[in-house]
C-alpha positions in Angstrom: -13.9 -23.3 -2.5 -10.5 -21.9 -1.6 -10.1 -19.6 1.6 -9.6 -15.9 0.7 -7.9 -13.9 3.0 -9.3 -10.3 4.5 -7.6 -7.4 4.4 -7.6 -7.4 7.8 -6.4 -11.1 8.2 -3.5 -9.8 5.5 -2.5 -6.7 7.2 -2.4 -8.8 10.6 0.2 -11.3 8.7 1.7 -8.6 7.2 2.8 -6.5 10.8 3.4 -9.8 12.4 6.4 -9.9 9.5 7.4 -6.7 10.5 5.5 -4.4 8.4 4.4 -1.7 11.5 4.4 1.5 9.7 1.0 2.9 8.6 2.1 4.4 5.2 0.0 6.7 3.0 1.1 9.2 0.0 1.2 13.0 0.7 0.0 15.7 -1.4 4.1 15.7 -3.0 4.1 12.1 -3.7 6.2 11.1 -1.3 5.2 7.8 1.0 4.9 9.1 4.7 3.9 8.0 8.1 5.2 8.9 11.3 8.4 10.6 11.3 9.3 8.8 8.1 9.2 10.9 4.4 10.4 8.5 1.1 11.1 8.7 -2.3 8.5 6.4 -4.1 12.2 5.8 -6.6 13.6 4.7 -3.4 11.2 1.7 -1.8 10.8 -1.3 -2.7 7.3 -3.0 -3.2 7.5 -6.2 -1.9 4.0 -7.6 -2.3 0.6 -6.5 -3.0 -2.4 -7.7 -2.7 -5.7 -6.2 -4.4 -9.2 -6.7 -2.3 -12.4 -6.4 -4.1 -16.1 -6.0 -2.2 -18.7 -8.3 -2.4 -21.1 -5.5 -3.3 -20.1 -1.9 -3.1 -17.3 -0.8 -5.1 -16.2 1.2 -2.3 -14.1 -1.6 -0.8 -12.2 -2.2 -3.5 -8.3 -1.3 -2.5 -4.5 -2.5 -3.0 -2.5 -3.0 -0.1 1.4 -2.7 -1.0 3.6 -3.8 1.5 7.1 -1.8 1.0 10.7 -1.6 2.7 11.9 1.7 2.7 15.6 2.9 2.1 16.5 2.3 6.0 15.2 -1.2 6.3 12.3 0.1 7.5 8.6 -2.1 6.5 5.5 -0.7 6.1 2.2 -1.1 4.4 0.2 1.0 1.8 -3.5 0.9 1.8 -4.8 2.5 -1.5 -7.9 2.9 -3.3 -9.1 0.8 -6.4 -10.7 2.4 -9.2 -12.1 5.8 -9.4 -11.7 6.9 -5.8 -7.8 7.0 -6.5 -6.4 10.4 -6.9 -4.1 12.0 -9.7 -1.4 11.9 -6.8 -1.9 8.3 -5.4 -2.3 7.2 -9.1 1.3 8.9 -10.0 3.2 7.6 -7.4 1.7 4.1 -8.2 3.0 4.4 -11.8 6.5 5.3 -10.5 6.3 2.7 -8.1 5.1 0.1 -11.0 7.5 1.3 -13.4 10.7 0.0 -11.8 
């Protein structure tokens, strides 16, 4: 049986490559972390990586890992299913739709 990868072991691979900011989505849609504020038109989504739980739906989640307009690398840690709201789930659609 093949290996699969945490989402810890991929978030640790993931900062090692330079992916240090700790993105989220604010209430606007825009992806923010510290001192950083981007257009979801203007990233790019470089990988992603979707984690499901051995028993509780709960720890299902996507982790995006995205380059912002500067260069700057971050990753995206998001909800899978119904614990996604109508604001994470729009900004994934515009992110998706490029």
């Amino acid at each position: 049986m093949e290996h699969m990868a945490t989402q810890s072991e991929v978030l640790a691979n993931l900062e090692a490559d330079g992916y240090t900011a700790n993105l989220r989505i604010d209430d606007d849609g825009s992806i923010v972390s510290s001192g950083l504020r981007w257009d979801p038109a203007d990233v790019v989504v470089d990988s992603t990586a979707r984690f499901e739980g051995m028993s509780n739906p709960d720890d299902e989640a996507i982790l995006c890992a995205i380059t912002g307009p500067s260069g700057r690398r971050g990753t995206l840690l998001l909800p899978y299913g119904p614990d996604l709201t109508a604001q994470q789930a729009e900004t994934v659609r515009a992110l998706a739709g490029r």
